[in-house]
C-alpha positions, -999 to 999 in steps of 0.1 A, spaced: 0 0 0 29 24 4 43 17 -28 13 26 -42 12 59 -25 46 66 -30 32 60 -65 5 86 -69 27 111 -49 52 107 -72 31 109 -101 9 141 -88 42 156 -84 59 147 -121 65 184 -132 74 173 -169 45 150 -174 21 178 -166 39 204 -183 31 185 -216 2 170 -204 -18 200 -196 -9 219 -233 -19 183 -250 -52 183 -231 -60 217 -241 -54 215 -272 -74 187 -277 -101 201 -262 -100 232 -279 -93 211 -309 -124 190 -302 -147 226 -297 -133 240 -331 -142 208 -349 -180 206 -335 -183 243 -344 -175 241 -378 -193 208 -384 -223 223 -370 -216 258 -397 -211 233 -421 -240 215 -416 -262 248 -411 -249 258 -446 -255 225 -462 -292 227 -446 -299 271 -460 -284 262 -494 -306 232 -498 -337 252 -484 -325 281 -506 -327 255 -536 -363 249 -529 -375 281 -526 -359 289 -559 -382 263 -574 -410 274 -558 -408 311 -572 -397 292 -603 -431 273 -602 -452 302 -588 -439 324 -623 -449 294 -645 -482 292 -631 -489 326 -637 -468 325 -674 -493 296 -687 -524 316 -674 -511 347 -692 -508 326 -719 -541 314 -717 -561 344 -715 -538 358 -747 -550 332 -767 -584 327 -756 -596 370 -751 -564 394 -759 -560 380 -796 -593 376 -803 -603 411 -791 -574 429 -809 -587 408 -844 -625 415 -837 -623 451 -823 -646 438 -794 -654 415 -771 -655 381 -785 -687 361 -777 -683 324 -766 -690 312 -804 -659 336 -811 -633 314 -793 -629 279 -801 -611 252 -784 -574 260 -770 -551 234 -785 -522 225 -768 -532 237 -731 -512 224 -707 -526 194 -691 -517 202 -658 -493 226 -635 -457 219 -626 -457 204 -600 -460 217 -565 -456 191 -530 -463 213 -504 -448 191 -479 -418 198 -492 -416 234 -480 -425 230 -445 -393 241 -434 -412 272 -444 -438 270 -416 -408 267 -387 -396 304 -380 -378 319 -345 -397 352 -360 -434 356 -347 -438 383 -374 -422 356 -401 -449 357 -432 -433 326 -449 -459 308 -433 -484 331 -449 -468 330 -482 -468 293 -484 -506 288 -474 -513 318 -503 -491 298 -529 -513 267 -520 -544 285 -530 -530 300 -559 -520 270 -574 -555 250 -558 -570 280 -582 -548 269 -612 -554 237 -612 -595 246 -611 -587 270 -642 -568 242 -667 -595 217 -659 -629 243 -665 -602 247 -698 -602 209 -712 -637 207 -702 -646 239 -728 -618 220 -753 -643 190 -752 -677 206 -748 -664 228 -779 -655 198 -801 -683 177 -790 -705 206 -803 -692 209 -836 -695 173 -845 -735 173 -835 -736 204 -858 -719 187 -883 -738 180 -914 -757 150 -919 -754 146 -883 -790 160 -869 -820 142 -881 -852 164 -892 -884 161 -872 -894 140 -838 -861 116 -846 -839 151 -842 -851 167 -810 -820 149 -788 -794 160 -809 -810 198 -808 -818 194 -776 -776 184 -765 -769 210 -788 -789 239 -769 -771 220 -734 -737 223 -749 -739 259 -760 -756 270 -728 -725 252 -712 -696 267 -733 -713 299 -725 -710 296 -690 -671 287 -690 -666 312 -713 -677 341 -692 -660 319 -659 -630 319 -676 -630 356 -691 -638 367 -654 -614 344 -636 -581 344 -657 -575 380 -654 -583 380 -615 -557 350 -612 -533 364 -629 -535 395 -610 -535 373 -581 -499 359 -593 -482 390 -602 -490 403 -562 -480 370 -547 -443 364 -565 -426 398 -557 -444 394 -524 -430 358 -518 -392 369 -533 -393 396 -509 -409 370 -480 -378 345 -489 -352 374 -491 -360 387 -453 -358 352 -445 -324 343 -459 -304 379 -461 -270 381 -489 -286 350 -506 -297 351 -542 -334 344 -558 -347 342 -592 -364 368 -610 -396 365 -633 -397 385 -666 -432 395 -681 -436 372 -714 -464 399 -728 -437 426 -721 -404 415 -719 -391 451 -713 -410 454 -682 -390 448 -648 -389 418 -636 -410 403 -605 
């Protein structure tokens, strides 16, 4: 037992061992601190850039929304009115080839980093919930679209001649006729009233969102959107 204090005295008291012991153990540690710090700024960066990405897309996805709907009501009022020199009655416009069939695509759940904010005042969360309806109302316009598309062609062909039968034997095909024409009629005027309010809808929400995602994520970059009726107009 006295050897073995002798031991630990002799050890406590080993001025060289704990003169490099001490410089070694501090190091370490600080060695140790520096090394969490930076993986935890490394991984911080990983995590904005790859947040950053997806909010590119989404103002990437938000400006094509609003592109195809400006599209849209181009082909289906603006060109038609500018050719007429008025408003173009439902028999005026016929069916919209090559519509898109459906938006890009938007998973909400993958911007729910959106909805987690330190700030109280944050409106990302906002922003996301308006994007969601703007794109809810997208989706509502492109399929009151393909159903005018079909009404319109399924029209035509029980106008076409040799198609309706004269008397008693020809009273279905006027009276689908009458049905579809009252129909078109009706998405005509949805359409005419809705596109322009959507697409107003869109041009408020992007800059609004850019400016949202900017606040949120300062010295980082975001895409712009350029008008595609006025490409000399500033960009969103």
């Amino acid at each position: 037992m006295e050897s073995i204090a002798d031991w630990w005295r002799t050890f406590w008291d080993h001025t060289e061992f704990w003169n490099a012991f001490w410089p070694a153990c501090i190091g370490a540690l600080a060695g140790a601190i520096v090394a969490t710090s930076l993986t935890r700024l490394y991984r911080k960066r990983e995590r904005i850039d790859r947040e950053v990405g997806e909010c590119n897309k989404l103002l990437f996805i938000v400006g094509r929304m609003m592109s195809a709907l400006a599209d849209i009501n181009a082909d289906l009022f603006e060109r038609p009115r500018k050719k007429l020199g008025r408003e173009p009655t439902w028999s005026d416009i016929g069916a919209l080839e090559g519509a898109p069939d459906e938006g890009p695509d938007f998973i909400i759940g993958e911007y729910t980093f959106l909805l987690e904010d330190d700030d109280p005042k944050s409106l990302a969360p906002q922003m996301l919930a308006r994007v969601y309806t703007a794109e809810a109302n997208f989706k509502a316009i492109i399929v009151r679209l393909h159903q005018r598309n079909q009404l319109w062609h399924e029209y035509n062909e029980l106008r076409a001649p040799g198609r309706v039968a004269r008397g008693e034997a020809g009273m279905p095909a006027v009276a689908a006729t009458y049905a579809h024409t009252a129909r078109i009629k009706e998405l005509t005027e949805w359409l005419a009233e809705d596109l322009p309010e959507s697409i107003k809808c869109f041009e408020k929400l992007l800059p609004e969102l850019r400016v949202t995602l900017t606040k949120r994520y300062p010295k980082r970059r975001f895409i712009r959107h350029w008008s595609n009726a006025d490409p000399t107009a500033p960009p969103l």
